[in-house]
Backbone bond lengths (Angstrom), bond angles and torsions (degrees), N, CA, C in turn:
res aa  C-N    CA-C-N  psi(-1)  N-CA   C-N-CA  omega(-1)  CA-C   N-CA-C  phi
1 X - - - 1.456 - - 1.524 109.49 -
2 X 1.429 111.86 127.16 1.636 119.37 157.02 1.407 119.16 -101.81
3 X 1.175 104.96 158.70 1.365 120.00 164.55 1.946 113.61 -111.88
4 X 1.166 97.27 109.06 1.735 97.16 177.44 1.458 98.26 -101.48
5 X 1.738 86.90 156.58 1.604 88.57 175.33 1.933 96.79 -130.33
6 X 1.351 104.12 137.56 1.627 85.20 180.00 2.181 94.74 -93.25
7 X 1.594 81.19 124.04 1.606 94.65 -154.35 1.325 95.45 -57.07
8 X 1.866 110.41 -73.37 0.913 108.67 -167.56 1.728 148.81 12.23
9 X 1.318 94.75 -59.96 1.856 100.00 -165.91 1.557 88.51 -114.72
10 X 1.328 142.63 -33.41 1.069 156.19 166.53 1.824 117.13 -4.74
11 X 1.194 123.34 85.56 1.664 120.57 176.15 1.737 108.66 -23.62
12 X 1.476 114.36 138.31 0.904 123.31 158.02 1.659 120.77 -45.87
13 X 1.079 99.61 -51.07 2.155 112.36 -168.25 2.043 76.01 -69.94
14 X 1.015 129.00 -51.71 1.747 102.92 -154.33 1.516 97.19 -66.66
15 X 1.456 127.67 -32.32 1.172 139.03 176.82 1.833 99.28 -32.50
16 X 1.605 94.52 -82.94 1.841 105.88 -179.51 1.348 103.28 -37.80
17 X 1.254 142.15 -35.62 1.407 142.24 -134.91 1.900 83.81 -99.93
18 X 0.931 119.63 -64.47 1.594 129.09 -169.79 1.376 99.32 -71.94
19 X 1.458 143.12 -26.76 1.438 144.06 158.44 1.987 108.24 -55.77
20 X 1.355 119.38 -55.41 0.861 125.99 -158.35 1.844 100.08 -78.29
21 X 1.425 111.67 -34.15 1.506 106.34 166.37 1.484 101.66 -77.48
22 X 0.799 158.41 -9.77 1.515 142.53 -171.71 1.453 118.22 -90.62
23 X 1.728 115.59 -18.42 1.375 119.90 147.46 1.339 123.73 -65.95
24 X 1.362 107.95 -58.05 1.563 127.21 169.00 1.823 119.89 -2.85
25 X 1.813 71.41 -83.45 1.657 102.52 179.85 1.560 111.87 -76.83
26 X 1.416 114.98 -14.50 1.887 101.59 -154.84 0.948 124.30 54.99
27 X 1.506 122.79 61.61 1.278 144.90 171.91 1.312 125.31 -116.96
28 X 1.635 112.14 131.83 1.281 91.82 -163.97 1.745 98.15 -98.43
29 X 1.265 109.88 165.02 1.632 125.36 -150.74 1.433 99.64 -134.28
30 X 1.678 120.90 104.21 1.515 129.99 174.76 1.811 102.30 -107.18
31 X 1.449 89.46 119.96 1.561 105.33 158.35 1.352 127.09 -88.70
32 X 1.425 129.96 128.99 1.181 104.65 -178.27 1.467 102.54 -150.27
33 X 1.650 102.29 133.07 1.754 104.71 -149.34 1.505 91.60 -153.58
34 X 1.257 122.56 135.18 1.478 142.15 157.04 1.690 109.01 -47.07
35 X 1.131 124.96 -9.51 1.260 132.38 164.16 1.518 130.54 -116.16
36 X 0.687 101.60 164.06 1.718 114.21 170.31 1.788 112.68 -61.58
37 X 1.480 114.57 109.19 1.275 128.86 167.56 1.464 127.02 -95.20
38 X 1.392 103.46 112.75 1.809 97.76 171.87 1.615 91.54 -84.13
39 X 1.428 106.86 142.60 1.161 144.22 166.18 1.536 103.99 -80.06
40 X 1.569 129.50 135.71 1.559 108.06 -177.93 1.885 92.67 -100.44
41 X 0.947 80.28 173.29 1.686 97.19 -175.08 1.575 113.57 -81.94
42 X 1.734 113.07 125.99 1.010 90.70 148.57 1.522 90.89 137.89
43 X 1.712 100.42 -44.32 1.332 126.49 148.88 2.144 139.21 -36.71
44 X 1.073 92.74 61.48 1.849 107.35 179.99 1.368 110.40 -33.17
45 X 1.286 136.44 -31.22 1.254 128.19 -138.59 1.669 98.58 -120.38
46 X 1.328 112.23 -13.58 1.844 115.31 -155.61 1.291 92.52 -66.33
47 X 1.273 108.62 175.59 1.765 113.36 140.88 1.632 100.97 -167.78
48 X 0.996 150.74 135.64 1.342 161.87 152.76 1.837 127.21 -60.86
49 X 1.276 107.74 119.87 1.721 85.42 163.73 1.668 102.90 -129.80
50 X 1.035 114.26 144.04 1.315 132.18 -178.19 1.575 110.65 -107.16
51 X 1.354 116.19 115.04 1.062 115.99 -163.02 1.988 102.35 -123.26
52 X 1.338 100.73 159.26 1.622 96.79 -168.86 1.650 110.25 -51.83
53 X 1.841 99.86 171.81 1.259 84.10 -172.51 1.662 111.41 -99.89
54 X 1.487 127.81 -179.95 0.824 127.94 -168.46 1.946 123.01 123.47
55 X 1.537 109.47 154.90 1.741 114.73 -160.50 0.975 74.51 -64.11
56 X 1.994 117.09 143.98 1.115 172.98 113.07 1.473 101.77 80.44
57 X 1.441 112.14 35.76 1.834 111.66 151.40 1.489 114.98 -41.57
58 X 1.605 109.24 -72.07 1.571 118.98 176.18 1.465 120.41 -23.85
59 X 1.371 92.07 -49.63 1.512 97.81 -175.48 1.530 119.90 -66.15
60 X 1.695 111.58 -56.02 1.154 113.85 -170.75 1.393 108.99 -62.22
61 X 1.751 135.91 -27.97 1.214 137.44 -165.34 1.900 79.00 -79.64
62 X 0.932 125.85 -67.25 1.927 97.45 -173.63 0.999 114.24 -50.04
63 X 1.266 156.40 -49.91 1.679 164.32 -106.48 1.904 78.50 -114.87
64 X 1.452 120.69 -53.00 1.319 100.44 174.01 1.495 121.33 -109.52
65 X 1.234 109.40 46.58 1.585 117.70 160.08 1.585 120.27 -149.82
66 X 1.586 112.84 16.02 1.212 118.29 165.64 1.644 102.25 -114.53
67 X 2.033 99.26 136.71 1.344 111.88 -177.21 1.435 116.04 -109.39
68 X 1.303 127.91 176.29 1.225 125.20 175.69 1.504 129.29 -74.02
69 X 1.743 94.69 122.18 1.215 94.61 -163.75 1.648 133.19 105.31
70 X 1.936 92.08 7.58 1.568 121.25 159.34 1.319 96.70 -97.79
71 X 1.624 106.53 172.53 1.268 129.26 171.03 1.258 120.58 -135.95
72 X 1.469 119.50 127.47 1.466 130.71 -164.39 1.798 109.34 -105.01
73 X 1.366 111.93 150.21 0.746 110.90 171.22 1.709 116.56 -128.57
74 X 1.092 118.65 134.37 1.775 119.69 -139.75 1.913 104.55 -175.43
75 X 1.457 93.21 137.37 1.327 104.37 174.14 1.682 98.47 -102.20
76 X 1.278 107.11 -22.39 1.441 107.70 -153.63 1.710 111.86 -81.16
77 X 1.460 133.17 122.07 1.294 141.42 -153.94 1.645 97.05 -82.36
78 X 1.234 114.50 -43.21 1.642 107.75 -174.15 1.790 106.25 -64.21
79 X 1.322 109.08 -42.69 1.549 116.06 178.95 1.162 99.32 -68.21
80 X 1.278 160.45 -19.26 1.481 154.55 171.03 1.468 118.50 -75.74
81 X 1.558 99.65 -26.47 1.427 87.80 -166.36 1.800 100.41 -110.05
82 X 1.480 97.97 10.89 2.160 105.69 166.54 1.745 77.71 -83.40
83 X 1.566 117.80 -51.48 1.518 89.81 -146.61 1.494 122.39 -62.87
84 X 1.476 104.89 -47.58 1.948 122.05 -162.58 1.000 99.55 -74.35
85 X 1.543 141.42 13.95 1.580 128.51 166.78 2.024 92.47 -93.87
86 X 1.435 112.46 -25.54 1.465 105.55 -162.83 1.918 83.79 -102.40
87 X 1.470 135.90 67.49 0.954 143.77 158.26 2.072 119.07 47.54
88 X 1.546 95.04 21.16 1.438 88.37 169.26 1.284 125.45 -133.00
89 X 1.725 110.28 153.62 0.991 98.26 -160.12 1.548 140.28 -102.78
90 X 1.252 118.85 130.21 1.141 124.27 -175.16 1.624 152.10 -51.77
91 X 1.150 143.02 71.68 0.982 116.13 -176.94 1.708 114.75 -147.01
92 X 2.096 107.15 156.42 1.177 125.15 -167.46 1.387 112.87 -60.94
93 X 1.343 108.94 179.96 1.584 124.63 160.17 1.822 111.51 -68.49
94 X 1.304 96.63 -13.06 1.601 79.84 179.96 1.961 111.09 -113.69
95 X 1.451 80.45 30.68 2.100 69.71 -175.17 1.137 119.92 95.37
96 X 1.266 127.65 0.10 1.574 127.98 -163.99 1.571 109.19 -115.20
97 X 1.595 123.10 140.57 0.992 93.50 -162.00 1.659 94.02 -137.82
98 X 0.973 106.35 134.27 1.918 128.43 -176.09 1.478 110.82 -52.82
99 X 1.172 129.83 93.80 1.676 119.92 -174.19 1.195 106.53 -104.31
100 X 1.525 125.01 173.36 1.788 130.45 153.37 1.209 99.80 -35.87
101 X 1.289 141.46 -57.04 1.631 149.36 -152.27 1.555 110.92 -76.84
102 X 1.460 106.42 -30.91 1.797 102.28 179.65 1.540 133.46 -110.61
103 X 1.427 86.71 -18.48 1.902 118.04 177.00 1.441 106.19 -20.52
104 X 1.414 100.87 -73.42 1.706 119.42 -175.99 1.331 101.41 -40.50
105 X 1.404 107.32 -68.62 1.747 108.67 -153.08 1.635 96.51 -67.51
106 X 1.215 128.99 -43.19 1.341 128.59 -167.62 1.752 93.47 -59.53
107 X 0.911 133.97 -61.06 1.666 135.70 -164.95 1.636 105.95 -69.05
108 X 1.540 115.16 -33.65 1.453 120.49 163.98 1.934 96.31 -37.69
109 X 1.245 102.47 -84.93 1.384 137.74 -140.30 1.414 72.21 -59.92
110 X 1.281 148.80 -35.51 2.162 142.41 -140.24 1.539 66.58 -87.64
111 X 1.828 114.18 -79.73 1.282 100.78 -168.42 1.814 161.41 -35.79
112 X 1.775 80.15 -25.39 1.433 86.18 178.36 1.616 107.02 -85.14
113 X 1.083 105.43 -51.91 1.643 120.17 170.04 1.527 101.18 -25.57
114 X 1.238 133.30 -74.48 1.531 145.02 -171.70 1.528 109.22 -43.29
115 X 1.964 108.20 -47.22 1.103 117.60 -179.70 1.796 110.17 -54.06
116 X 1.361 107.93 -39.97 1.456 116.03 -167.45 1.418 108.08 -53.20
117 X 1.790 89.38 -66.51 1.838 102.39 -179.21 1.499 132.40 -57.17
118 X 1.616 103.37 -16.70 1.352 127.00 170.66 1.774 97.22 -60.74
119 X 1.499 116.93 -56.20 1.224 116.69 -167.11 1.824 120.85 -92.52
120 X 1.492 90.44 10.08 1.305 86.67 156.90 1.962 113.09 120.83
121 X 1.469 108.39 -17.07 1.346 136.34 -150.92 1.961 90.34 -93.20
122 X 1.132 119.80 116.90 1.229 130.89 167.80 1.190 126.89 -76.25
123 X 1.602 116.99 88.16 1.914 133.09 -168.05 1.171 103.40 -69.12
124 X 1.686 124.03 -37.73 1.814 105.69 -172.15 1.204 81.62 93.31
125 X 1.509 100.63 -149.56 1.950 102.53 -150.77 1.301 87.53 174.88
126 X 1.259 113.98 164.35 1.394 136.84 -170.22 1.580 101.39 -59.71
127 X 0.908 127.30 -65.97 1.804 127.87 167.89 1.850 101.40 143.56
128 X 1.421 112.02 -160.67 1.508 94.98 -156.31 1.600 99.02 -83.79
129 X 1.229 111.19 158.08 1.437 123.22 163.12 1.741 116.46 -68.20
130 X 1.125 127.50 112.00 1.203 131.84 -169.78 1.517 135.15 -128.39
131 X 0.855 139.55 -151.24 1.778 133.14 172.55 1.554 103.28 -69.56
132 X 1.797 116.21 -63.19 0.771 132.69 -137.96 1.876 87.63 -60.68
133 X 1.449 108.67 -54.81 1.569 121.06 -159.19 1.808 98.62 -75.21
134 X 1.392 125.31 -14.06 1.557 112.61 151.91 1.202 124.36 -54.15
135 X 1.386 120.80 -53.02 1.104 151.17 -141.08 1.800 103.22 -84.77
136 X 1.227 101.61 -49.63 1.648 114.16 168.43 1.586 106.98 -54.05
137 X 1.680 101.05 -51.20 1.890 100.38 -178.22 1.540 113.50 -72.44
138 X 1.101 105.04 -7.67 1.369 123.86 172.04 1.445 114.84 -51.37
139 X 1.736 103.64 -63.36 1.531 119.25 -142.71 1.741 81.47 -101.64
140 X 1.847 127.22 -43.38 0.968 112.91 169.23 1.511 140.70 -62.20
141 X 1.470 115.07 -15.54 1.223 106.16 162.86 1.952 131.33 -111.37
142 X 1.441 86.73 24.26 1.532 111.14 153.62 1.259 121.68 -87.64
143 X 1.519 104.92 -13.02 2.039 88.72 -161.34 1.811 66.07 -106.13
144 X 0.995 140.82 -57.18 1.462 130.17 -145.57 1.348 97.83 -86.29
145 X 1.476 139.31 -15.69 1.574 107.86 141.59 1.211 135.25 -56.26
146 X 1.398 113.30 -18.26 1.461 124.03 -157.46 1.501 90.87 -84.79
147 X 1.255 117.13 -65.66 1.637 110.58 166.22 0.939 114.95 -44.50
148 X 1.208 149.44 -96.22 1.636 144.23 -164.25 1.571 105.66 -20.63
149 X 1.458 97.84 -50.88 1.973 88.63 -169.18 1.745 105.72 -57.46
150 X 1.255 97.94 -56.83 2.019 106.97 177.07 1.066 91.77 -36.04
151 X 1.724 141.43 -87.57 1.380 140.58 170.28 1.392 110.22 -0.73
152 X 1.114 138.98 -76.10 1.684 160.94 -131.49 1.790 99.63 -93.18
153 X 1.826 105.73 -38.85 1.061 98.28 -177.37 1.578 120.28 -103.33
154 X 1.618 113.60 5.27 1.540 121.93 142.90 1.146 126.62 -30.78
């Protein structure tokens, strides 16, 4: 089992947070970003790939190198919904996590939203990134590593 993170847009603090489980657990931890990633030191388990630049390289290089029964970490709704049909699991910077059950409606709702702002209509935005919404990705991607590994070690 991996844990990818699509680096790119990815908060620094969820960064530490998915570094600091990847010793923990012994997990290995793929970044993968249209840019250049320092890796911090110190860290056994990381590894980075930097892939050319350009719309949704990052993505597609995970979508075809994550297997069933990894776990992604992703804001991005189109990259969620290549992954959780091929059995992995999904989830944001804020704790929330992409299932068979929400995929659709979540990528519905990305789409129409996009359609709006495309035409001009001002959606707002999720609101600020804060303790509270670390803290959730915190506790949520502790319990759903913890499963996956039990999973992995069936």
């Amino acid at each position: 089992m991996k844990l990818w993170i699509d680096a790119d847009a990815a908060p620094r603090e969820i960064k530490e947070i998915c570094f600091r489980a990847s010793e923990r657990l012994k997990l290995d931890v793929v970044l993968v970003a249209n840019s250049r990633i320092q890796l911090p030191v110190g860290y056994t388990r990381l590894s980075a790939v930097r892939v050319d630049g350009g719309p949704d390289v990052a993505d597609t290089y995970i979508a075809e190198n994550a297997e069933a029964g990894d776990v992604a970490v992703t804001a991005d709704i189109p990259l969620a919904a290549l992954l959780v049909p091929k059995s992995v699991v999904v989830i944001d910077p804020r704790g929330d996590e992409y299932t068979p059950e929400s995929i659709g409606e979540r990528l519905s709702l990305r789409n129409f939203m996009d359609g709006l702002r495309s035409s001009g209509v001002d959606t707002g935005g999720k609101g600020t990134y804060g303790q509270r919404e670390k803290q959730a990705f915190a506790n949520a991607l502790d319990r759903i590593l913890t499963k996956a590994l039990r999973k992995s070690n069936t």
